[in-house]
C-alpha positions in Angstrom: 0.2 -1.1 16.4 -0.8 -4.7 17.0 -4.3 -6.1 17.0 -5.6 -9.6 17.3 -9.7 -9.9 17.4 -10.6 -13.6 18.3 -7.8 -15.2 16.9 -7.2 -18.9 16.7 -4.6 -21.4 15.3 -4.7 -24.8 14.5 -2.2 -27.1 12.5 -4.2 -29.7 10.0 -6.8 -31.0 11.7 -5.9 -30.9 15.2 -7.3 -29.0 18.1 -6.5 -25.0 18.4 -3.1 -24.9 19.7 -3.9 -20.9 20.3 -7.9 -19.7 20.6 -9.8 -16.7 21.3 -7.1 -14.3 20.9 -8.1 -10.7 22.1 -5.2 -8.0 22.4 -4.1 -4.9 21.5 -0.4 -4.0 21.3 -0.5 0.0 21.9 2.5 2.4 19.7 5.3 2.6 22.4 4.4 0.2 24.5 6.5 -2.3 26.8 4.9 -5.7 27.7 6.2 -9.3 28.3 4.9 -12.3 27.1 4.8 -15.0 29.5 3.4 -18.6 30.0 4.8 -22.1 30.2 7.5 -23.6 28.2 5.5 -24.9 24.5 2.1 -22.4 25.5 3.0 -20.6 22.0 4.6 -17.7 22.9 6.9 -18.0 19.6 4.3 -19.1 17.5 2.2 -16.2 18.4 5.3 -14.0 17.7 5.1 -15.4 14.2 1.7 -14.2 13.7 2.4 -10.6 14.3 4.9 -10.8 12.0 2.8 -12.5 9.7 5.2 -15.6 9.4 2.4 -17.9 10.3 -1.7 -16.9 9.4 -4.1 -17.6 11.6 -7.3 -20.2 11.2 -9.5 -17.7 12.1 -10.2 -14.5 13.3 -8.3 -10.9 12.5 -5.1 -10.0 12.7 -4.3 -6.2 12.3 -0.8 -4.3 12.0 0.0 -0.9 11.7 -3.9 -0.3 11.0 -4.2 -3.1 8.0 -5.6 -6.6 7.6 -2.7 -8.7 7.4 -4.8 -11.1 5.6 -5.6 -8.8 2.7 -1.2 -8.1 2.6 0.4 -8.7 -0.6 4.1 -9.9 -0.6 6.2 -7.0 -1.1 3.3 -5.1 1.2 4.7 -8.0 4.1 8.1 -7.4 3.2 7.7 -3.3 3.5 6.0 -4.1 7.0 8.8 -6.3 8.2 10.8 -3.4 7.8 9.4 -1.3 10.2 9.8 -4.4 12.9 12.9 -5.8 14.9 12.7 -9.0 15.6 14.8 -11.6 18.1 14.3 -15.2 17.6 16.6 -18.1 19.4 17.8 -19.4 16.0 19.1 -16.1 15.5 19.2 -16.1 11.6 22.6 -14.2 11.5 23.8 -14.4 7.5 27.2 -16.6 7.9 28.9 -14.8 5.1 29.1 -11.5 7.0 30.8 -10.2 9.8 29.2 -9.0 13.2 29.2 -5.6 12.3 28.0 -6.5 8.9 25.1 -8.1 10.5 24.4 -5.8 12.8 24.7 -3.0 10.3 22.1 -4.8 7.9 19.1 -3.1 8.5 20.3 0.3 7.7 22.3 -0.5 4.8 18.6 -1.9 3.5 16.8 1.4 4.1 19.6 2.9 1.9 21.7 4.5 4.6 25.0 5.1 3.2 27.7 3.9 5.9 29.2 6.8 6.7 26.1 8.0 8.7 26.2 4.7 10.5 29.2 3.2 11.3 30.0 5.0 14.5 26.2 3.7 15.7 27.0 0.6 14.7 30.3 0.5 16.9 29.2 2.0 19.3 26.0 -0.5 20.0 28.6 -3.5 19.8 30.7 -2.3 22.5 27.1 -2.2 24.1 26.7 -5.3 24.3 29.8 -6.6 24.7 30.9 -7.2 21.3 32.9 -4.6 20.4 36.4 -7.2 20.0 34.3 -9.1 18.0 32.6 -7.2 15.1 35.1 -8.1 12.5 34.8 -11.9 13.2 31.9 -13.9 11.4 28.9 -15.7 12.9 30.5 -19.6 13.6 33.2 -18.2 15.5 30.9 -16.5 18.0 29.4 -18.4 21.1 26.0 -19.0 21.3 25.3 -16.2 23.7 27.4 -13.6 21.3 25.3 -14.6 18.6 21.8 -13.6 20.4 23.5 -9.9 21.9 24.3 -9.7 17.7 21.1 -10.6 16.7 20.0 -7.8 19.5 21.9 -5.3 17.9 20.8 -5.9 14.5 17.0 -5.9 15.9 17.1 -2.4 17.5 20.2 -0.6 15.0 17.1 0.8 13.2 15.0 1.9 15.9 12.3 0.3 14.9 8.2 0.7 15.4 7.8 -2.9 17.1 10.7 -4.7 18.7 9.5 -8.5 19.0 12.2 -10.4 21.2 11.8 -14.2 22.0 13.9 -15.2 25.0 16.0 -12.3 24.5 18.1 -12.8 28.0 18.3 -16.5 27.4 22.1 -17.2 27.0 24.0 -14.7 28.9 24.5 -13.9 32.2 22.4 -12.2 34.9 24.2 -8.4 34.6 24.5 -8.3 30.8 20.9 -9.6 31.2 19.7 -6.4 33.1 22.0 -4.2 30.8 20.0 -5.8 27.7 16.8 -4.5 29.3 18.1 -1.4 29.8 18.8 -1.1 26.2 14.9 -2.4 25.5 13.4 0.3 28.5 15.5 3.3 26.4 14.5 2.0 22.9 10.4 1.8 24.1 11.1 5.5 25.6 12.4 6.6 22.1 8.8 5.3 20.2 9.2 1.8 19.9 6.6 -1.3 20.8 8.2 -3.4 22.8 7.5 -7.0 23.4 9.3 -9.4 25.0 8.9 -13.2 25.7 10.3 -14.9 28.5 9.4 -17.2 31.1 12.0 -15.4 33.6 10.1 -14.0 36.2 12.6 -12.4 38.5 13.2 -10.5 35.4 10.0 -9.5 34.7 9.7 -9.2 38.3 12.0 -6.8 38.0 9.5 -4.1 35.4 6.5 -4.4 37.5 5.0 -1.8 36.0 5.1 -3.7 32.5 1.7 -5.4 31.4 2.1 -9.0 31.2 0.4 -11.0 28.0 0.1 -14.6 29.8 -0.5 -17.6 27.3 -1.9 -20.8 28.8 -4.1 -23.9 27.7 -4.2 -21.9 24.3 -5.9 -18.6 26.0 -4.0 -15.4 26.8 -5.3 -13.3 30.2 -3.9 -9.5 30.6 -2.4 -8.4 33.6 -1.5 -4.3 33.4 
């Protein structure tokens, strides 16, 4: 799904903030990724979705170079992933279902085939009084369990989810990582970053991508 063969970052002409990056990401897969608060777990988010290129080294997803990528080629691959950052990126102009709905009304689904998903994921996560409203009325917390929804609507082939459990409370925190254990039983990569570890304490079983001082070590 994912591959990263001795990959390093650096901004300008400072030191590598990330270096000697060795990991595979396997197809239906569930792993967190962990390490202390500015170790680069987002930025190393935004090189698997090719937001950021590397300095060096390969970068490989769904079986091609993302180096050798062309635009639309990106944009067609970004398709295929859902993705959770803290900013969110919910469009202001359109309602939470709207939103959540998104991703399926861009692979062409015609809304009838999707609405009572939709709804029905909402109510999941607690949002089902508030799919009409639009994105600055919601609380922080409602924002991120919408930008959940829209992430996983599509069921797609990588799930990337940064801080996913951040703003809400311990019980709708375990019932979004029930929603993440189903969708990586259905066929989907999952990875998550956090630096909770009673929640990842929680998955045991869950291989553990730790970042520190720039390195990553693999605990299965």
């Amino acid at each position: 799904m994912v591959r990263f063969e001795n990959v390093g970052l650096r901004y300008g002409f400072g030191p590598e903030i990330l270096r000697d990056l060795s990991f595979n990401i396997a197809p239906q897969s569930f792993q967190f990724l962990t390490g202390p608060s500015g170790a680069g777990k987002t930025t190393l988010m935004r090189l698997m979705l090719q937001a950021l290129q590397p300095t060096r080294g390969l970068i490989t997803v769904f079986g091609r170079n993302a180096a050798t990528l062309t635009k639309d080629e990106i944009t067609a691959m970004r398709r295929r992933i859902g993705v959770v950052f803290q900013d969110f990126r919910l469009l202001e102009h359109l309602t939470t279902y709207e939103n959540v709905a998104l991703p399926l009304r861009v692979l062409g689904k015609n809304e009838f085939s999707y609405r009572s998903e939709v709804v029905e994921l909402l109510r999941w996560v607690g949002l089902g009084e508030r799919m009409h409203v639009l994105p600055p009325v919601l609380s922080g917390g409602e924002k991120q369990r919408a930008a959940i929804a829209r992430a996983v609507i599509a069921s797609p082939e990588l799930l990337l989810a940064d801080e996913p459990t951040g703003n809400v409370d311990p019980s709708l925190g375990r019932r979004l990582m029930r929603l993440f254990v189903e969708l990586q039983k259905s066929g989907t990569a999952v990875v998550i970053a956090t630096h909770d570890l009673a929640l990842m304490d929680m998955f045991d079983d869950a291989r553990r991508l730790v970042l520190g001082d720039g390195r990553m070590h693999i605990y299965d």
